[in-house]
C-alpha positions, 0 to 999 in steps of 0.5 A, a space after each residue: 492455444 492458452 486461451 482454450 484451457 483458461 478457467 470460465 469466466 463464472 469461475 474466476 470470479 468466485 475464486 479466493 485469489 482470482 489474479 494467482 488463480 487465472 495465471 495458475 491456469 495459464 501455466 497449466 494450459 501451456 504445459 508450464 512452458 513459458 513464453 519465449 518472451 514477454 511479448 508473445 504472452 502479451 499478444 496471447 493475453 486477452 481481456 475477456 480473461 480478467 471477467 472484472 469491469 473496470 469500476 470505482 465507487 464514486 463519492 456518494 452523499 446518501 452512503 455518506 449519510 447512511 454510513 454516519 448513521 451506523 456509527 451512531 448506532 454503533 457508538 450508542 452501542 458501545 460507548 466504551 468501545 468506539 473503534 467500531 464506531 470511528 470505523 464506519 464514521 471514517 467510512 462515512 468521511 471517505 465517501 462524503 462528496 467533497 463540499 457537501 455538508 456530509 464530510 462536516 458532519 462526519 469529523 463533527 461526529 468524530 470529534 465528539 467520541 474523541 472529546 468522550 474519550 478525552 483525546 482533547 488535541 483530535 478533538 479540536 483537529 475534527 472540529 477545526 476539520 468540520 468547520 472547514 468542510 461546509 458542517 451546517 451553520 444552524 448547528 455549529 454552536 454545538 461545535 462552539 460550546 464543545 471547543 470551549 469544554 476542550 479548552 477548559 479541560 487542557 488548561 486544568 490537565 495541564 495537557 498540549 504540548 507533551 512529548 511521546 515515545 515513538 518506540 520502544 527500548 530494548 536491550 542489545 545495540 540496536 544496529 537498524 531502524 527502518 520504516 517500511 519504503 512501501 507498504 500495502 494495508 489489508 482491505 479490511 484496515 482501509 478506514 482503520 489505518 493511514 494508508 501510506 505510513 500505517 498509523 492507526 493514529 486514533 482513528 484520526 484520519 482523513 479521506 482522500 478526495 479523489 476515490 473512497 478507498 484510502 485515508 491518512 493521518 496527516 496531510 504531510 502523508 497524504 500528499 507523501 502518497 500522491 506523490 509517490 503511487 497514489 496519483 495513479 492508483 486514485 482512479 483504480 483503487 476498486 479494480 486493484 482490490 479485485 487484482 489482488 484480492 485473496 490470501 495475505 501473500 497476494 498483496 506482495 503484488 501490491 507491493 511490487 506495484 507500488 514499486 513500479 510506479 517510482 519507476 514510472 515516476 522516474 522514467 516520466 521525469 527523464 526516459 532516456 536516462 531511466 531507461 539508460 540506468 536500468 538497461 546498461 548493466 554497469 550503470 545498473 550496478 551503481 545503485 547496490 548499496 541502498 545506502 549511498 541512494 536517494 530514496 527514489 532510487 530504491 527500485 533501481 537498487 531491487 533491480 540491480 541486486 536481483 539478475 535477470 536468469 533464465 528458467 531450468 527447463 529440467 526443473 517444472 517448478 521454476 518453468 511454472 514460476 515463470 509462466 505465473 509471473 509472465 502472466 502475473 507481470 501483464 495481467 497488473 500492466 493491463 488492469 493498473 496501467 492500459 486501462 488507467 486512463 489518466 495515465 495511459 494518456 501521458 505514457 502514450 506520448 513518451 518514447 520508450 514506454 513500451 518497454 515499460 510492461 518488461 520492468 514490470 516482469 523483473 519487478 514481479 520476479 522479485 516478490 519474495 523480497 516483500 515482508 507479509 508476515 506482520 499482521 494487517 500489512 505488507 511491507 517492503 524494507 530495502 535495508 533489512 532485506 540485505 541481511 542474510 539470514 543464518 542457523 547461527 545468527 547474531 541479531 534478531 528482526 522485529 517490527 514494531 508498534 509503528 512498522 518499524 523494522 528493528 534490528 538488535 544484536 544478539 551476542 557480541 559482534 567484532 568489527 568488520 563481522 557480518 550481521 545474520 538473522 535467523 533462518 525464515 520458519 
């Protein structure tokens, strides 16, 4: 009966926010009446619903090319300004084929804005990385001579070795620190930023070489981001982009995803006793107090500092939220996780994974607990989160430079006073 008052397929696709959309309508067609549970909506649910093939990119030699091309353009453009240029060139890194020449040429280019703009340290790391990646050796004496030129730059300055700040000092006891545990980076910064740790990092980065998607700023991140979610986001990156493309706050989704699969991580390495943790509510209740956890327990501290409840039947509000997020909770499982085909193939084996799209429901139910407010990304701060918030507070939260959440008190605070934040604008 949903199914007959869901939006045309030619509409979903032109709308701004097709996932919020498509759920939206759902609620509407069933009156804003939920499911009685789970697993009624998911037999409701249908594909067609979700007009987007599955797709993804692949790696592509001539786009490579091409994209290395523009960035020459654009840094002959504007040689003082190579933001624009790095951008496309780390485009051209992303969809360089791995083992073709192209990936070389793209961080030899690379290096020779950093040598302009005398970052001598990126500069050797992008010729190190082109050497590495097959850049043509009929030309690799440019290379040799503009290694030289950084050497002899860094014994004149005296550069190499120095230290930097990683923060900025404030006044107030700084009470909290805290990098994000998950962050979701704007569509738009893919090629600007480290997708696991958000670092611009000069625009030194490097490509993943499974999809065309992501970059970091280091190997100890890239395999950070493996390990954690990308191992199952590699193969749908695309698919992703379309499940949650729209406004800003659609990317709490994202970030909810990257939450479920820690959850997947811990139910692979042991179902039974996952399932054990997250289903009996006094072992549950053990993972309250982030700081006594491993930070691979985290999602199981979201779980149990936020009830399940039943919807208020007299409030059209909170029966509307909950269609939203039934259908929400398995739109992503069916997108992220049926037609991840890497994945699928180890969950179908496991006993138990079919409790796995009901996780995702009480994880959906949490999205509010997601930071959106910074510009460019989506963060989830599992200390910070547990401030309440007051018209009289003692401390005040920001981010910082690095995405840092950076508590500071305000006023004198006693001993065993609990710390308060302002109220959300």
């Amino acid at each position: 009966e949903s199914g007959k008052k869901m939006l045309r397929p030619e509409v979903v696709e032109k709308l701004e926010c097709p996932s919020v959309g498509l759920a939206t309508s759902w609620a509407i067609g069933r009156r804003s009446v939920p499911c009685e549970s789970l697993a009624e909506c998911q037999s409701l649910f249908k594909r067609q619903y979700w007009p987007f093939p599955k797709a993804k990119i692949g790696k592509s030699s001539s786009k490579a090319a091409k994209l290395r091309e523009q960035g020459n353009a654009a840094y002959k453009q504007s040689p003082d300004d190579p933001a624009k240029a790095l951008e496309l060139y780390n485009q051209s890194i992303a969809m360089a084929e791995e083992g073709s020449a192209d990936l070389g040429l793209g961080y030899a280019n690379r290096s020779a804005v950093y040598f302009n703009r005398k970052l001598y340290r990126e500069c050797l790391q992008n010729i190190e990385l082109a050497r590495r990646h097959n850049y043509p050796t009929e030309m690799r004496s440019k290379l040799a001579d503009r290694e030289q030129r950084v050497r002899e730059q860094l014994k004149e300055t005296g550069d190499g070795e120095g230290i930097r700040t990683n923060r900025s000092l404030e006044d107030g006891a700084k009470v909290l620190v805290e990098k994000p545990f998950v962050l979701v980076l704007e569509a738009e910064l893919a090629y600007q930023r480290c997708d696991f740790c958000g670092a611009t990092n000069e625009h030194n980065l490097r490509p993943c070489t499974g999809c065309t998607g992501v970059m970091y700023c280091s190997e100890e991140c890239q395999e950070q981001s493996y390990q954690r979610y990308h191992q199952f986001e590699c193969e749908i990156v695309d698919d992703l982009q379309l499940l949650f493309r729209g406004p800003k706050p659609t990317r709490m989704f994202h970030v909810v995803l990257r939450l479920f699969w820690h959850a997947v991580l811990l139910f692979l390495e042991d179902p039974e006793a996952f399932l054990r943790r997250v289903e009996t509510p006094a072992e549950l209740e053990q993972y309250r107090d982030p700081f006594a956890l491993e930070p691979t327990d985290y999602v199981l501290h979201l779980l149990a500092i936020y009830k399940d409840r039943e919807p208020n039947p007299e409030d059209s509000k909170d029966m509307t939220g909950r269609c939203v997020t039934q259908f929400m909770a398995i739109l992503m499982y069916a997108i992220a996780v049926k037609e991840n085909v890497s994945l699928w193939s180890r969950l179908q084996a496991v006993e138990g994974s079919e409790k796995l799209p009901h996780l995702l429901f009480r994880l959906v139910q949490r999205v509010a607990a997601m930071d959106h407010k910074m510009e460019g990304v989506t963060c989830f701060y599992p200390f910070t989160r547990r401030l309440r918030r007051s018209s009289t507070p003692n401390a005040k939260q920001s981010v910082d430079e690095q995405l840092q959440s950076v508590v500071v008190l305000t006023g004198p605070v006693a001993e065993g006073q609990e710390l308060t934040i302002p109220d959300e604008e």
